[in-house]
DONU-316387 format. One record per residue (C-alpha): x, y, z. Coordinates in pm, 1 decimal, m for minus. Each point is the difference from the previous one (the first is absolute). Layout:
% residues N
((X; Y; Z))
...
END
This chain:
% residues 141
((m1078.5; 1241.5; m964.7))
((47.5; m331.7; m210.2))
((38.4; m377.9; 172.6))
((268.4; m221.7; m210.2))
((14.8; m349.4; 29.5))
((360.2; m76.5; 85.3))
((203.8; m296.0; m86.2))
((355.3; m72.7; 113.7))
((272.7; m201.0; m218.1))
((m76.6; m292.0; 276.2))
((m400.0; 13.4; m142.3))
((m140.5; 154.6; 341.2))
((m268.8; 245.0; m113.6))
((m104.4; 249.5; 242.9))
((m216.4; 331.6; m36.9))
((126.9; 362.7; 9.4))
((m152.2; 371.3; m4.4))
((159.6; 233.6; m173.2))
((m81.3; 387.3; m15.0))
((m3.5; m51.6; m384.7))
((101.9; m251.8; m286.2))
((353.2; 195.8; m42.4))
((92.5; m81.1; 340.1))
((72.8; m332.0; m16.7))
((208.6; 26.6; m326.4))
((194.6; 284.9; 224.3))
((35.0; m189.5; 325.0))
((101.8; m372.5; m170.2))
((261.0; 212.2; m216.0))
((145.5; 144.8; 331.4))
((m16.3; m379.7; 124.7))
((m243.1; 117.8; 299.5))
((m265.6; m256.8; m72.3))
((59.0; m320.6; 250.9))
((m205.5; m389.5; m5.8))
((m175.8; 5.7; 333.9))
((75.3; m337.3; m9.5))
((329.5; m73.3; m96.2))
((157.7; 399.2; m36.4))
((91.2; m78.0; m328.9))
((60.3; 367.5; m187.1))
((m95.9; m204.0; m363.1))
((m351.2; 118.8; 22.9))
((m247.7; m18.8; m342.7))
((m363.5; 118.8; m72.0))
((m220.3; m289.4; m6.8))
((m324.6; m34.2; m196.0))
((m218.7; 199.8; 191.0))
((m427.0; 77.0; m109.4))
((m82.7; 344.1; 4.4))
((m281.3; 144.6; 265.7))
((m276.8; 110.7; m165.9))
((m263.2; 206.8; 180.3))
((m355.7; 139.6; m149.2))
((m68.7; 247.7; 250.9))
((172.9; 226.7; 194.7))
((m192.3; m145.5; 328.1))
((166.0; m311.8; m48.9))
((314.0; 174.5; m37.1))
((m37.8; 148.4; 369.9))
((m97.3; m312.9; 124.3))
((319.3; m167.7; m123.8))
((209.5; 299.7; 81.5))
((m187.6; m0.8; 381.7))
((80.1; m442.6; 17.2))
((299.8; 51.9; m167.0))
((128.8; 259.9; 358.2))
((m179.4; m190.9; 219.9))
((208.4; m344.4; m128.6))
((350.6; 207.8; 4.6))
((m97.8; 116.0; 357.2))
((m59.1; m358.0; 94.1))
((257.5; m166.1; m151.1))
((246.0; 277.7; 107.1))
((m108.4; m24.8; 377.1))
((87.7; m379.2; m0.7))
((351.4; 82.2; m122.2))
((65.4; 265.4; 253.8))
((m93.3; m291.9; 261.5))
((264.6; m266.2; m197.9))
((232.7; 248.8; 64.8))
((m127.1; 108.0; 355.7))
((13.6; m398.2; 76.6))
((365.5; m37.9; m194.3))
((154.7; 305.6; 165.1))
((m122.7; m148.4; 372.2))
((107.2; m344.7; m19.8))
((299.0; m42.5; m269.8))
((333.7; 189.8; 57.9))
((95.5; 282.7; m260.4))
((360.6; m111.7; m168.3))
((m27.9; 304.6; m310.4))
((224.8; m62.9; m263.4))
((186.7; m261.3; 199.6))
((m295.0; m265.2; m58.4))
((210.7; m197.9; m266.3))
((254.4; m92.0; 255.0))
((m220.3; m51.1; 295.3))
((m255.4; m217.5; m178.6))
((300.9; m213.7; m80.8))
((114.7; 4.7; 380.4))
((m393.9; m108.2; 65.6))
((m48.4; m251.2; m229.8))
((357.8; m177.5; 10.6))
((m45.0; 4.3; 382.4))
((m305.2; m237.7; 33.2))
((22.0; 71.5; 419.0))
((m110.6; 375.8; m101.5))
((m323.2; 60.7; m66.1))
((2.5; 333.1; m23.9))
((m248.3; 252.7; m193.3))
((168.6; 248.5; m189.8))
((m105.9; 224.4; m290.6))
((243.3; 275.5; m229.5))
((44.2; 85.8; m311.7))
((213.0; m194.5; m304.9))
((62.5; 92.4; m351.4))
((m108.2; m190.4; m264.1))
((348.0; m206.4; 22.2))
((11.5; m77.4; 289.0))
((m343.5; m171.0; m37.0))
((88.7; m176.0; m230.4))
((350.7; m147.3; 174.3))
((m229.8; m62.4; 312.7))
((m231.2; m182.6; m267.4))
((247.9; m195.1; m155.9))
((83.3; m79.2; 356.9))
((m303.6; m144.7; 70.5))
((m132.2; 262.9; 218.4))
((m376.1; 88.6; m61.9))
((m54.1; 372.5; 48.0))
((m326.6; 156.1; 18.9))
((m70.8; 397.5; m125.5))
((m284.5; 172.6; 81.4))
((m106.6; 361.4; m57.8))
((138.0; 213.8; 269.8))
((m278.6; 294.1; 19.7))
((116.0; 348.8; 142.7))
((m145.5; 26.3; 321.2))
((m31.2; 445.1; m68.4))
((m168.3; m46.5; m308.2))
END
């Protein structure tokens, strides 16, 4: 496994594993690669400092934190999306044209989530619409 510091053409950097340093040249190719912040698919390497370790001990300590910090910080993503999937409505791929219907209609203050492509991000940017992403963890894995 190798971490990558991640930078998007919008100069969000970000952190990534990867199973091993041709992996990330395969899965930017393929345009797989998103900005957590922005889901902008123009994703770079950023300086990064290599880990250095002088013992294997320290290794297993790093590897053991390391697991116990993915299990944490994967646990409070599968309650985002507990809390998201309980209180906002699901709209799929229709979330372009509902968030439009929700913010043009300032009555509505209804909480929806979906998907968009990178376009229609954008439009709903350029629209003045502030979209948030967030990592949507598989609840079987």
């Amino acid at each position: 496994m190798i971490k990558y510091n991640l930078k998007c053409h919008n100069e969000h950097e970000f952190e990534s594993w990867f199973s091993n340093s041709k992996e990330f040249d395969k899965l930017n190719k393929k345009n797989l690669l998103e900005c957590i912040y922005c889901s902008s698919r123009t994703i770079d390497k950023s300086i990064m400092s290599p880990m250095v370790s002088n013992s294997i001990k320290k290794q297993d300590e790093q590897i053991k934190f390391t697991d116990k910090t993915t299990k944490h910080e994967r646990q409070k993503l599968l309650e985002l999306r507990k809390f998201i999937e309980k209180n906002f409505d699901y709209v799929g791929k229709d979330f372009s044209k509902k968030v439009r219907e929700v913010y043009y209609d300032k009555k509505n203050k209804k909480a929806i989530y979906g998907t968009t492509t990178p376009k229609e991000r954008e439009e709903l940017s350029e629209e003045g619409i502030d979209l948030f992403s967030i990592p949507w963890v598989n609840k079987d894995n």
